[in-house]
Structures are given as structure tokens and as C-alpha cells.
N, C-alpha and C positions, 0 to 999 in steps of 0.2 A: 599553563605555560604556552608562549608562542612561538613554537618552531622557525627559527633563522635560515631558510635553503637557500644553498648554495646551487645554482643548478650546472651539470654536469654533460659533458659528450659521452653517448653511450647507447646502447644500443637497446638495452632494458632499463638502465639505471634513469630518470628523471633529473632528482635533487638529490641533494645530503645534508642533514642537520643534523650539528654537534651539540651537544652540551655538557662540557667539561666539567660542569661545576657542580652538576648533577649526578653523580657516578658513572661519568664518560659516557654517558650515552651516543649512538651516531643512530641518525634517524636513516633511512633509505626510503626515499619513495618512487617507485617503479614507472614506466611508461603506463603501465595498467591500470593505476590508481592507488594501489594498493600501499602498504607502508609498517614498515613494522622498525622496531628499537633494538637496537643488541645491546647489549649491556656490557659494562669497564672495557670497552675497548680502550687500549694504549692511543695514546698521542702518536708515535711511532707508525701505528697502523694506519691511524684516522690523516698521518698526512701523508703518509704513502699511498694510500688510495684517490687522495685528490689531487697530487703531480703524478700519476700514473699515465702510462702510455695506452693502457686501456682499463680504466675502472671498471670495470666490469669483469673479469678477469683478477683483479686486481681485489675487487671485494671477494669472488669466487674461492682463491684462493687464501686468502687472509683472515679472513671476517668470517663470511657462509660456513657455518659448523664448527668455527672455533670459542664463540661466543653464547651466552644465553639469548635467546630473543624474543619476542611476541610480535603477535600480530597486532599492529593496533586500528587499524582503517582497512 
């Protein structure tokens, strides 16, 4: 599957890819390379982190440790 990013103002954050169709996945890929999947994120969240005033903060609170994740890259 080919990751769609969307890229992002942020100060760790790089991009973001969704795949809803997939059991919500939202992809994050960092300024550092790195990138990992959280898993059944809501619609809700995944678009509140991308009209955020700062995603980054915004994932932090939302997403970071409320979801499953892996590392994938």
C-alpha cells in the first residue's frame, strides 16, 4: 500500500497519512525519518490534528498514548 501524505507545519511532525478504509489508520512521519501507524483513530481526531493550530501538540495530546501503534520505518 502507498502511503498518501499530506505534509504538515510542525516542528517534529513532517507528513500525515490517513487510510480510513484500512481500520483508520493515520500514518506520522517525523522530521527524523522515522514513522510509525496508530491504529482506529476516529475521523474526529484525524481532522482535528490537521486544522490544528499546532499538530504537534495536537497529536500529543490526542493520538500519542491514546491509540495502538508500531514503529514501522
Amino acid at each position: 500500500m502507498a502511503i498518501e501524505w499530506d505534509e504538515v507545519k510542525s516542528s517534529n511532525i513532517d507528513a500525515v497519512g490517513y487510510d480510513k478504509d484500512e481500520l483508520s489508520y493515520v500514518y506520522i512521519r517525523f522530521k527524523n525519518g522515522s514513522v510509525y501507524r496508530y491504529d482506529g483513530v476516529s475521523d474526529e481526531h484525524y481532522e482535528g490534528m490537521m486544522h490544528a493550530d499546532s499538530v504537534g501538540r495536537y497529536f500529543n495530546e490526542h493520538i500519542k498514548g491514546a491509540y495502538p501503534y508500531e514503529k514501522i520505518e
